[in-house]
C-alpha positions in Angstrom: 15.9 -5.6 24.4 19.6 -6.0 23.1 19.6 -9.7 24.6 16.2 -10.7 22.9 18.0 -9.0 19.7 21.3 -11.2 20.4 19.4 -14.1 20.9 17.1 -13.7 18.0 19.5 -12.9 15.6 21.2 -16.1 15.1 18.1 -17.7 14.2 16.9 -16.4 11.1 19.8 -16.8 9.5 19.6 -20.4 10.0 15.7 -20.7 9.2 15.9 -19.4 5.7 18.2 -22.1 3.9 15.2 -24.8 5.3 12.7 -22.6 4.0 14.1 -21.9 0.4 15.1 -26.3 0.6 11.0 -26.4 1.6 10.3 -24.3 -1.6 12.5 -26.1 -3.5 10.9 -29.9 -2.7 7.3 -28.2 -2.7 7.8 -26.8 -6.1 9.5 -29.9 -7.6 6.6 -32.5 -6.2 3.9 -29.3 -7.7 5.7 -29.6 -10.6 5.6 -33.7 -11.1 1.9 -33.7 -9.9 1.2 -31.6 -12.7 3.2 -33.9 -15.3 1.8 -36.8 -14.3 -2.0 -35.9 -13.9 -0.8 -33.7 -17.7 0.3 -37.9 -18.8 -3.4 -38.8 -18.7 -4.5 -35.9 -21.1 -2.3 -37.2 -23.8 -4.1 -40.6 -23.2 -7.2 -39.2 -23.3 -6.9 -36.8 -26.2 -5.7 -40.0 -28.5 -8.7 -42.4 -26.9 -11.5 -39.6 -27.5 -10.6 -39.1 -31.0 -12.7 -40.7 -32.9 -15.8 -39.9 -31.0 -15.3 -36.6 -29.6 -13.9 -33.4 -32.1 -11.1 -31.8 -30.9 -12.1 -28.4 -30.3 -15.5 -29.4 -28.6 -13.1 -31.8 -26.5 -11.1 -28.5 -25.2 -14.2 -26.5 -24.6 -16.1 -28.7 -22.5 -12.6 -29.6 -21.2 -12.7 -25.8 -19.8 -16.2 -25.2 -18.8 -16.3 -28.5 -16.6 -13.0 -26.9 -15.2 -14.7 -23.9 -14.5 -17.3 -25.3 -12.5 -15.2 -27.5 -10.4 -13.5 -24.4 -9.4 -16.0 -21.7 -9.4 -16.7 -22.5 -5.6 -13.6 -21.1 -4.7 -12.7 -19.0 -8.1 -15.9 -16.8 -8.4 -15.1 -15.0 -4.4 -11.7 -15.2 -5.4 -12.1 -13.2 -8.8 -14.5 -10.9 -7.9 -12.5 -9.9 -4.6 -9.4 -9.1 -7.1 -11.4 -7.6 -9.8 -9.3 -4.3 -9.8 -6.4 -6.5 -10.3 -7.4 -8.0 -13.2 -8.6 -5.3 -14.8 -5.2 -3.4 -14.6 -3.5 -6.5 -15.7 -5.9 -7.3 -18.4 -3.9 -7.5 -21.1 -1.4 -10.3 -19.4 -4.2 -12.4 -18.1 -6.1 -12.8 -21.6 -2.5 -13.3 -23.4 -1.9 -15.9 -20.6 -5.4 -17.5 -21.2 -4.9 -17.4 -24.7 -2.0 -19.3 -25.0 -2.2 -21.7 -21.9 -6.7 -22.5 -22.0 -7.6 -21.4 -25.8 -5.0 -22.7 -27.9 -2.3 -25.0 -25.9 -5.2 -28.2 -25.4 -6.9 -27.4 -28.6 -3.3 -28.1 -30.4 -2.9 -31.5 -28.4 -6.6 -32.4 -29.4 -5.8 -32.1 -33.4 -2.7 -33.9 -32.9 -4.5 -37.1 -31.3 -6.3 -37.5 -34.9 -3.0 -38.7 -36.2 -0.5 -39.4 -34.2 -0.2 -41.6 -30.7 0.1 -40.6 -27.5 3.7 -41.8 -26.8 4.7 -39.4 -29.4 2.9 -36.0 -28.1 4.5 -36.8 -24.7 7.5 -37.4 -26.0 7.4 -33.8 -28.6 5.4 -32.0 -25.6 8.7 -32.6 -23.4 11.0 -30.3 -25.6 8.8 -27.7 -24.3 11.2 -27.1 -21.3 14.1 -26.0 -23.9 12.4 -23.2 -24.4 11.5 -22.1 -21.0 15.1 -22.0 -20.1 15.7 -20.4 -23.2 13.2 -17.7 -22.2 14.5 -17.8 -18.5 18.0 -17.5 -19.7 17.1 -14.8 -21.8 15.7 -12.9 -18.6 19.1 -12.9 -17.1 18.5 -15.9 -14.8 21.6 -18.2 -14.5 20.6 -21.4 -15.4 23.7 -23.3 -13.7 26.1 -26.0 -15.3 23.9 -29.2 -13.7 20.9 -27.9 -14.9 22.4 -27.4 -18.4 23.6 -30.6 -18.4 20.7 -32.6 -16.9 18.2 -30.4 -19.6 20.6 -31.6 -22.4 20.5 -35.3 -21.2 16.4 -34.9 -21.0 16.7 -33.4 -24.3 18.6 -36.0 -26.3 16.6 -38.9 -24.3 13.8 -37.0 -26.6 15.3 -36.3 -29.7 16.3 -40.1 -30.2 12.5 -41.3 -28.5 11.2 -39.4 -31.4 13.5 -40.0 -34.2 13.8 -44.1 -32.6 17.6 -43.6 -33.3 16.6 -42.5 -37.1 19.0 -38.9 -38.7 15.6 -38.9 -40.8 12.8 -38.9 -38.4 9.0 -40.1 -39.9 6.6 -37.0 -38.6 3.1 -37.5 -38.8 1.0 -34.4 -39.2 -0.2 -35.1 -35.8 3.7 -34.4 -34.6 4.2 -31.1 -35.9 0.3 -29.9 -34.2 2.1 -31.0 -31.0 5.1 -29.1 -31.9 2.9 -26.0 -32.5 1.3 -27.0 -28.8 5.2 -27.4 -27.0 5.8 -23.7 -27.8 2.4 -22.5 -26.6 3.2 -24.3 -23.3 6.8 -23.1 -23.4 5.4 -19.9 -23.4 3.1 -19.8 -21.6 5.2 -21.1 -18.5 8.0 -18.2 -18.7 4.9 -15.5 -18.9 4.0 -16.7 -15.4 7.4 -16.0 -13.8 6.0 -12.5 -14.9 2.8 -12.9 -12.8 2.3 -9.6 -10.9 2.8 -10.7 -7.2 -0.5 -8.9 -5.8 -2.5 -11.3 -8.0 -3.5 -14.7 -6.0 -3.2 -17.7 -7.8 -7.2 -19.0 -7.6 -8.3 -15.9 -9.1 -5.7 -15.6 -11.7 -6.7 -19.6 -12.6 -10.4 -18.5 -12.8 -10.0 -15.5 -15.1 -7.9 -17.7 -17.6 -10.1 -20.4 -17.5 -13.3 -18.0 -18.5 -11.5 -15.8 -21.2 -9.9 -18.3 -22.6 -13.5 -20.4 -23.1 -14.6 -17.6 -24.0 -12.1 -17.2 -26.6 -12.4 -20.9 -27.8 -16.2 -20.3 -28.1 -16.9 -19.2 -31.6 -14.4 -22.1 -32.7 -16.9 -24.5 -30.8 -19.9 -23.2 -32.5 -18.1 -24.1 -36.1 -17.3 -27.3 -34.9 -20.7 -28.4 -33.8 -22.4 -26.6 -36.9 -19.9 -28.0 -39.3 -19.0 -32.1 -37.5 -22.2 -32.3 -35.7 -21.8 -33.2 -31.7 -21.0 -36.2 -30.0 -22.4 -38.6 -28.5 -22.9 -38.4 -24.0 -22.1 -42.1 -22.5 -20.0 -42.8 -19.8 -16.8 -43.2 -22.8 -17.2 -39.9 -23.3 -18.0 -38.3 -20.2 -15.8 -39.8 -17.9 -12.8 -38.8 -19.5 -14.1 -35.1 -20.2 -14.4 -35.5 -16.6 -10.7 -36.5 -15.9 -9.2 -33.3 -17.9 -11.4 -30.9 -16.8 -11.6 -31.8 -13.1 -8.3 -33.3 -12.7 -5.6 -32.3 -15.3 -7.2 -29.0 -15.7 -8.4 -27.0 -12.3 -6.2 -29.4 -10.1 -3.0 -29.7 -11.9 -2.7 -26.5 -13.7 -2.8 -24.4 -9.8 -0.1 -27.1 -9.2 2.1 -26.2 -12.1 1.7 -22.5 -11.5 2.2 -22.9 -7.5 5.6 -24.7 -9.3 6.5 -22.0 -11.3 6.1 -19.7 -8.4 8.5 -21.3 -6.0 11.3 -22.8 -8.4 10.9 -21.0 -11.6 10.2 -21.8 -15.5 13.5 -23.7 -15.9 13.3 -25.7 -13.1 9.8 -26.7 -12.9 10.6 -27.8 -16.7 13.1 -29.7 -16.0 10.8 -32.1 -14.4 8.3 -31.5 -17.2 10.4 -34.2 -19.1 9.2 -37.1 -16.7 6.1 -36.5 -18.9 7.1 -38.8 -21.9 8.1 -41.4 -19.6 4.6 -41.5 -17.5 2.7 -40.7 -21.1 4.2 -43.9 -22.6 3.7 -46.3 -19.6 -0.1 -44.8 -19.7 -0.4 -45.3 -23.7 1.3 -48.8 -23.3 -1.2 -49.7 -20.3 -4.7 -47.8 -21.4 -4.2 -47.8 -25.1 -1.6 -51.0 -25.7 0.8 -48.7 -27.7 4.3 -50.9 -28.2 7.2 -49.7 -25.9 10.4 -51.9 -27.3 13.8 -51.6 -25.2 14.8 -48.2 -27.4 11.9 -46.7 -25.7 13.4 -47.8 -22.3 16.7 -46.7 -22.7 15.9 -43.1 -23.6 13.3 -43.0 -20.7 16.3 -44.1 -18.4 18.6 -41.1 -20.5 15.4 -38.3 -19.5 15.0 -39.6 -16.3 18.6 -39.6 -15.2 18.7 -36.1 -16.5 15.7 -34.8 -14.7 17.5 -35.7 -11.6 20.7 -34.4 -12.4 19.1 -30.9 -13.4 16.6 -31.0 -10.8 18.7 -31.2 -7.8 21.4 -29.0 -8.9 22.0 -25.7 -7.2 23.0 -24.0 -10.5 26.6 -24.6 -10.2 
C-alpha cells in the first residue's frame, strides 16, 4: 500500500493545473459561443421591429425556448423540485432579471436605435460584473484590469464615434437599462447554489420568467393588435428562441460556472464586434474605419484580459 501511495501521489498534483487550463479554455469558448449566437439577437430585435411588438417578440422568444428544451428540462425540473422550491426566491429574481426583463429591454430599444449601437452599449455590461465580482472579494488581477479598460474605451469612443458629447437615441439608454439587467444577472449566478443542475435551473427561469412577462403580453396584443405569421417572422422567432435562447444561455451559465462573472465578461465584449459585422452584412448598417479601429482596441483587450492569470 505505501508504494501504490508513493506512486500515486505525484500524479495528482500534476493533473490538476491541466484540468483548471481545461476549465479555463472550456469556459472561455462557452463564453464566446454565447456572444456570438447573443450578436444575432441584436440583429434580429432591430429587423423584427416593425412587424413584430417588442414584448410579444420576448414572450414567444421564451415559450419557443421552452419547448426546445422541455425534452430534457421538464425530468430535469421535476427531479430537483425540492431544490427549487428552497431556493425559490433566487431562481424567480434570476428569471426576472435575465428571461422577463433583460430581452424585453433589447426589444424596445430596436424601435429606435440600430443594432451596432445595442451591441456596442450591451458590451459595458461586463464593467459591472467585475465591479460586482470585485465587490465579492475576488481579485480581479492587473491584466484583466487592464484588458477590461482597453475593451471598455474601444466602447466608449464606438459609441460616442470620438464625440465628448455623444448623440443618444432613446433606443440607447433602453439598452443601457438592459446592460445592467445582464450585469446583474451574470454576478447572481456565481451565487448559484451548487446542488442545483444547470438544465433544471434553465427550465425554471425560462417558465417564471414567461410567466412573469405574461400579463405584459396580454396588454400588448389587446392594445397593438398581433402580428403577422410568415416565414419573416417566424424564422427569426425561431433563431432566438431555439438558438440564442435554450442553446446559448446553458452556454453562458456553463461559462460563468467554470471562469467566473469577470472573466466570462471579459469576452462578452467580442459582442459589439460580431454585432456590427452582422448589422453591416444582414441589415447594411455603415461600418467606417473609426468603427474598425475601436473593434481592433476591444478585441486586443479581450485577449489581454482573457488570458491573464490575474497578475
Amino acid at each position: 500500500m505505501a508504494v501504490l501511495d508513493r506512486t500515486r501521489t505525484p500524479v495528482e498534483p500534476s493533473a490538476a493545473p491541466g484540468r483548471a487550463a481545461g476549465g479555463l479554455g472550456a469556459g472561455l469558448a462557452l463564453a464566446a459561443l454565447a456572444t456570438v449566437v447573443w450578436s444575432g439577437s441584436f440583429v434580429t430585435a432591430r429587423g423584427l421591429h416593425d412587424s413584430v411588438p417588442p414584448v410579444q417578440h420576448a414572450f414567444w422568444r421564451w415559450v419557443i425556448a421552452i419547448v426546445a428544451l422541455a425534452p430534457f428540462g421538464i425530468r430535469a425540473a421535476w427531479r430537483e423540485r425540492a431544490l427549487l422550491r428552497s431556493h425559490l426566491t433566487f431562481v424567480t429574481l434570476a428569471a426576472l432579471l435575465g428571461v422577463t426583463v433583460y430581452n424585453t429591454l433589447v426589444n424596445q430599444a430596436g424601435l429606435t436605435t440600430s443594432a451596432g449601437n445595442m451591441g456596442m452599449i450591451m458590451a459595458a455590461s461586463p464593467v459591472l460584473m467585475a465591479v460586482y465580482e470585485r465587490a465579492g472579494g475576488a481579485r480581479l488581477g492587473a491584466r484583466r484590469v487592464t484588458g477590461t479598460l482597453l475593451a471598455c474605451a474601444g466602447v466608449v469612443l464606438l459609441v460616442s464615434k470620438g464625440s465628448l458629447t455623444p448623440d443618444f437615441a432613446p433606443g440607447d439608454l433602453w439598452v443601457v437599462a438592459a446592460a445592467v439587467c445582464f450585469g446583474s444577472y451574470s454576478a447572481l449566478l456565481r451565487r448559484r447554489p451548487p446542488e442545483l443542475g444547470g438544465v433544471p435551473f434553465l427550465f425554471a427561469t425560462f417558465v417564471l420568467g414567461t410567466l412573469m412577462l405574461l400579463p405584459a403580453y396580454v396588454v400588448s396584443v389587446w392594445t397593438q393588435g398581433g402580428f403577422e405569421v410568415r416565414p419573416g417572422t417566424v424564422g427569426p422567432l425561431s433563431y432566438v428562441g431555439v438558438v440564442s435562447s435554450a442553446i446559448a444561455f446553458f452556454a453562458w451559465n456553463k461559462a460563468i460556472a467554470l471562469v467566473g462573472a469577470a472573466r466570462a465578461g471579459v469576452v462578452y465584449y467580442l459582442q459589439p464586434v460580431c454585432v456590427a459585422l452582422l448589422s453591416y452584412a444582414v441589415l447594411g448598417e455603415s461600418m467606417g474605419w473609426m468603427r474598425v479601429g475601436c473593434m481592433v482596441l476591444i478585441l486586443g483587450g479581450v485577449v489581454l484580459a482573457s488570458v491573464g492569470r490575474g497578475d
